[in-house]
VOGU-3710 file (C-alpha; in Angstrom, 3 decimals, decimal comma):
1> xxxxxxxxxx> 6,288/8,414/0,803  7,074/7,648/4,409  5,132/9,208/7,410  8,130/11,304/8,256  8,041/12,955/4,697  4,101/13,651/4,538  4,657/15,442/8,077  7,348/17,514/6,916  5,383/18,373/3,361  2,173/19,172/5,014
11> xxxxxxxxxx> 4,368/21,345/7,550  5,662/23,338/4,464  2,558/23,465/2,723  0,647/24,905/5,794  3,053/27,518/6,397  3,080/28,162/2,680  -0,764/28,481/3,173  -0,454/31,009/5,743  2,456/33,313/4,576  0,150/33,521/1,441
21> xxxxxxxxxx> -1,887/36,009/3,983  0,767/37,148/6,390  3,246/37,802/3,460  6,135/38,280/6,031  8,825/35,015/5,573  7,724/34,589/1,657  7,087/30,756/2,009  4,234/30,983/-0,177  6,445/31,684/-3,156  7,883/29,140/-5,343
31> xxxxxxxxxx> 10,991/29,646/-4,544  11,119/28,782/-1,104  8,376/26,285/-1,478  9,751/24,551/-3,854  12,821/24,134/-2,589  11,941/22,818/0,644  9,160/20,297/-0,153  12,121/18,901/-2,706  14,972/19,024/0,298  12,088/16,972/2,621
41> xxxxxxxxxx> 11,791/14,520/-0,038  15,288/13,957/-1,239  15,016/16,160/-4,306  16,298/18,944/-3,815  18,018/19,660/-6,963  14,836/18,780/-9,158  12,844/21,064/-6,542  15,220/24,488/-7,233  14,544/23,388/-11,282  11,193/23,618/-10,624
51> xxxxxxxxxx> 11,000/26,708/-8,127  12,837/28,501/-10,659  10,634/28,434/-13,465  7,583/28,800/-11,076  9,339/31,750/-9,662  9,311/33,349/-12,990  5,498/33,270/-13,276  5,077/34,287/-10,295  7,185/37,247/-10,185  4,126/39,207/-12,018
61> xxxxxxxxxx> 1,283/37,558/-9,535  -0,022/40,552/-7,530  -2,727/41,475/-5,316  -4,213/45,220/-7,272  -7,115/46,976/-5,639  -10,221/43,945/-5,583  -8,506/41,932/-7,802  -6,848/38,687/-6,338  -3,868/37,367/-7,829  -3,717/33,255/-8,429
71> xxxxxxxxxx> -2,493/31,613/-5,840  1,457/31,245/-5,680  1,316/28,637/-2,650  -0,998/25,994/-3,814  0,439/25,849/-7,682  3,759/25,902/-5,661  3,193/23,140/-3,306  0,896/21,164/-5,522  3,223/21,079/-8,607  6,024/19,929/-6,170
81> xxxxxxxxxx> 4,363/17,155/-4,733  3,742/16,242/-8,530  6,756/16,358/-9,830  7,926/14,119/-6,629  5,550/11,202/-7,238  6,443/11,610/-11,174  9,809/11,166/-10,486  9,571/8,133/-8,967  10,282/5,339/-11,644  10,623/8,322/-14,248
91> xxxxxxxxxx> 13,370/8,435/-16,764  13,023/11,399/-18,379  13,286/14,427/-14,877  12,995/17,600/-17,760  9,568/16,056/-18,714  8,411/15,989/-15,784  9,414/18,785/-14,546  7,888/20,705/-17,497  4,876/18,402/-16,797  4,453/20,030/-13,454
101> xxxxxxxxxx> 5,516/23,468/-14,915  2,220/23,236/-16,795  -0,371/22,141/-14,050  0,869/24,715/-11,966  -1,429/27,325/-13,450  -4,500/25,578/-13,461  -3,442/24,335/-9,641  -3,006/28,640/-9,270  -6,549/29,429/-10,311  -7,951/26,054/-7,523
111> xxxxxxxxxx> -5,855/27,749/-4,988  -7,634/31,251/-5,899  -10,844/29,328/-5,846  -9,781/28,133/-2,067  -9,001/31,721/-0,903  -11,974/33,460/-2,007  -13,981/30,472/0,331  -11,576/31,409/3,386  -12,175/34,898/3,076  -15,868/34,304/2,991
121> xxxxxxxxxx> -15,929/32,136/6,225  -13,798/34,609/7,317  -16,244/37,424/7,291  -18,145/36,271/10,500  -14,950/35,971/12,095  -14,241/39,627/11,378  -17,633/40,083/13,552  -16,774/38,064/16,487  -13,562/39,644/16,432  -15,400/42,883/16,620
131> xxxxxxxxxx> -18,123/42,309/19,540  -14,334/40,848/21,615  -13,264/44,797/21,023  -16,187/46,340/22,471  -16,066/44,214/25,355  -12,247/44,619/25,621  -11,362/41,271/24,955  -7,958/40,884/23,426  -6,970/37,459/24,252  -10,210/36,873/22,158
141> xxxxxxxxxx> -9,017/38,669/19,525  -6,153/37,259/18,929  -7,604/33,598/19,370  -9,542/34,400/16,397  -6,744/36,361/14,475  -5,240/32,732/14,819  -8,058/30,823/13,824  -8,355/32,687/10,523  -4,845/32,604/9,483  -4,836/28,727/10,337
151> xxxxxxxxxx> -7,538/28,561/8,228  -5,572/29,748/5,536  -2,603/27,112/6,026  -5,311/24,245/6,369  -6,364/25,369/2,242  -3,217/24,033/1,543  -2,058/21,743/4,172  -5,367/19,351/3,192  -4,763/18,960/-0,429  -1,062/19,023/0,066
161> xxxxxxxxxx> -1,625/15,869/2,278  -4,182/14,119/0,076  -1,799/14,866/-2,756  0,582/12,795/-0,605  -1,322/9,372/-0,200  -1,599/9,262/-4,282  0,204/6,343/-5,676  3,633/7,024/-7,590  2,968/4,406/-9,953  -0,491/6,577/-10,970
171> xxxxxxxxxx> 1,014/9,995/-11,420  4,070/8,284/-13,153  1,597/6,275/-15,782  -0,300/9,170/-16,075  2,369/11,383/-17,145  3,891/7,958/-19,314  0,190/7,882/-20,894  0,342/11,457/-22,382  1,101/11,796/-25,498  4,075/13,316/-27,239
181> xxxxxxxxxx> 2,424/16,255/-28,967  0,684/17,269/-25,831  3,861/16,637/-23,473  5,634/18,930/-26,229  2,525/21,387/-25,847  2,753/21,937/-22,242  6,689/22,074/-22,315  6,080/25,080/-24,689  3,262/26,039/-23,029  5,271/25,982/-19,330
191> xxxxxxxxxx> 8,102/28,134/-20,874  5,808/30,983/-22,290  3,852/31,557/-19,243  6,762/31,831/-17,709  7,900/34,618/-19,797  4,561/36,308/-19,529  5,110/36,700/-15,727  8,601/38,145/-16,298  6,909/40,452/-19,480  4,070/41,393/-16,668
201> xxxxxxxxxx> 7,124/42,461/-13,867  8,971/44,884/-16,988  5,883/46,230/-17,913  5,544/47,162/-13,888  8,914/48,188/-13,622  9,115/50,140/-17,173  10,483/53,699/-17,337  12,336/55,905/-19,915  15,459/55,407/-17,792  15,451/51,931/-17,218
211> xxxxxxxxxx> 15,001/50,587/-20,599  18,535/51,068/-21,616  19,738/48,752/-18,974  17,116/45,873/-19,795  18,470/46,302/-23,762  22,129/45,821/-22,617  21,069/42,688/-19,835  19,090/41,472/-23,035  22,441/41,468/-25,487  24,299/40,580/-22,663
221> xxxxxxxxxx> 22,702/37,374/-21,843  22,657/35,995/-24,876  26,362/35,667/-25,193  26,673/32,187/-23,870  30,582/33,042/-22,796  29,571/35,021/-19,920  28,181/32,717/-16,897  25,315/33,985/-14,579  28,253/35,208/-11,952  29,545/37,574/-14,380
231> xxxxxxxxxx> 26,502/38,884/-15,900  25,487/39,356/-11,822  29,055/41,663/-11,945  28,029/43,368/-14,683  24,231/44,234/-13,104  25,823/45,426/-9,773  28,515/47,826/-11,956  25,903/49,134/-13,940  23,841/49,658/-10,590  27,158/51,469/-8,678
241> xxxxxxxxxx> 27,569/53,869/-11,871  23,862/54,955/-11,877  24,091/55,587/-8,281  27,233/57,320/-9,030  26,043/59,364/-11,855  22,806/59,961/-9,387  24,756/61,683/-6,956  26,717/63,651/-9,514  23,584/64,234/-11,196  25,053/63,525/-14,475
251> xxxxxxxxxx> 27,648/64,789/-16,159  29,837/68,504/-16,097  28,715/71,598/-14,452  26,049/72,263/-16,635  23,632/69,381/-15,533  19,865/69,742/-14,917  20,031/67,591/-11,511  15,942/66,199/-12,304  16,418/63,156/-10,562  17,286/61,099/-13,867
261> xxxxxxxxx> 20,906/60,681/-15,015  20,499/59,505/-17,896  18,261/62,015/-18,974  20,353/65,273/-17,627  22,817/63,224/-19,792  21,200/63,330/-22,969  19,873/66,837/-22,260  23,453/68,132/-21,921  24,289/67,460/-25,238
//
């Protein structure tokens, strides 16, 4: 990698870092991540491969109560950089994409690791922060509120950028090197975790009324005539007509009204 390119991916990675905390321009998530540290390097069609898949696992990654989710912007950032030194010299992109599929949730639970050691440091920060507000000082304040969220970037600008100086040629024989079973594993491996995060966003998102429409996506998708457009049609008809029936609150003069269409529906008769 050039100079120019290491800038650019430690530039991503650092906001990616931060917006893992701030949570307002979602750079953190694969994604976006993704996508840019592959249009910085000139891959930018392997980079949207791989930020989709990610984006899958990630979809069920969320902060509850005390418990920390892993973190989306170093296996994002980290499994990029990967899969852009792999594919240097590589002829098989899929398998090295699914390589770096794999390693991204290991890379997750590093970048948890990272977090918790920035929210520690963090803590006498919080104290500093809170002896500027008794004496007023606001430009203080936000100085600090600076520091700490810099902090945060720096977790993943620093390995991002070591990441960076590792020779092609020794990620490339390294993934060469591994054997076929385990390659095979971690493809597998790669494709089930990603349908764990999408199981862990249903199971979220799970209601009486709502499970009709994931049976008919389900059917739906698997007819290999209809493209991704049309099944898109399909979800925003199917959205309109609920809204519809909504408002109508369901069907005749005799509905219930509760709130649920389908279920005034199904009452009615």
């Amino acid at each position: 990698m050039n100079i120019i390119t290491v800038i650019l991916i430690v530039i991503v990675a650092l906001l990616a870092g931060m917006e893992g905390i701030l949570d307002e321009f979602q750079f953190h998530q694969p994604l976006v991540a993704c996508t840019l540290i592959g249009l910085v390097t000139g891959h930018l069609t392997e980079g949207i491969m791989l930020a989709g898949n990610l984006q899958l696992m990630a979809l069920g990654w969320a902060n509850v109560g005390a418990a920390v989710a892993p973190d989306a912007a170093l296996a994002s950032v980290a499994s990029a950089i990967i899969m852009v030194l792999g594919l240097d010299g590589a002829t098989d992109v899929n398998s090295v994409i699914s390589t770096s599929i794999a390693v991204a949730v290991p890379l997750s639970v590093a970048g948890l690791f990272l977090t918790m050691i920035c929210r520690t440091l963090a803590i006498p920060i919080v104290h500093i922060m809170d002896g500027a507000a008794e004496k007023g000082s606001f430009k203080t304040i936000e100085i600090w509120q600076y520091i700490a969220i810099l902090m945060q970037g720096l977790r993943i600008a620093i390995p991002a950028a070591i990441l960076c100086f590792v020779p092609s040629d020794i990620v490339t024989s390294a993934l060469q090197a591994m054997p076929a079973w385990l390659n095979n594993g971690m493809t597998v491996g790669g494709g089930m975790v990603a349908a764990v995060g999408y199981a862990m966003v249903i199971n979220m998102m799970a209601t009486k009324e709502t499970w009709p429409f994931f049976a008919l996506g389900f059917t739906l998708a698997c007819i290999q005539e209809i493209t991704l457009i049309g099944l898109g049609v399909i979800g925003v008809a199917l959205a309109l007509i609920y809204l519809a029936l909504k408002e109508s609150g369901g069907s005749g003069g005799n509905a219930s009204n509760t709130g649920d269409p389908l279920g005034d529906i199904l009452n009615d008769y």
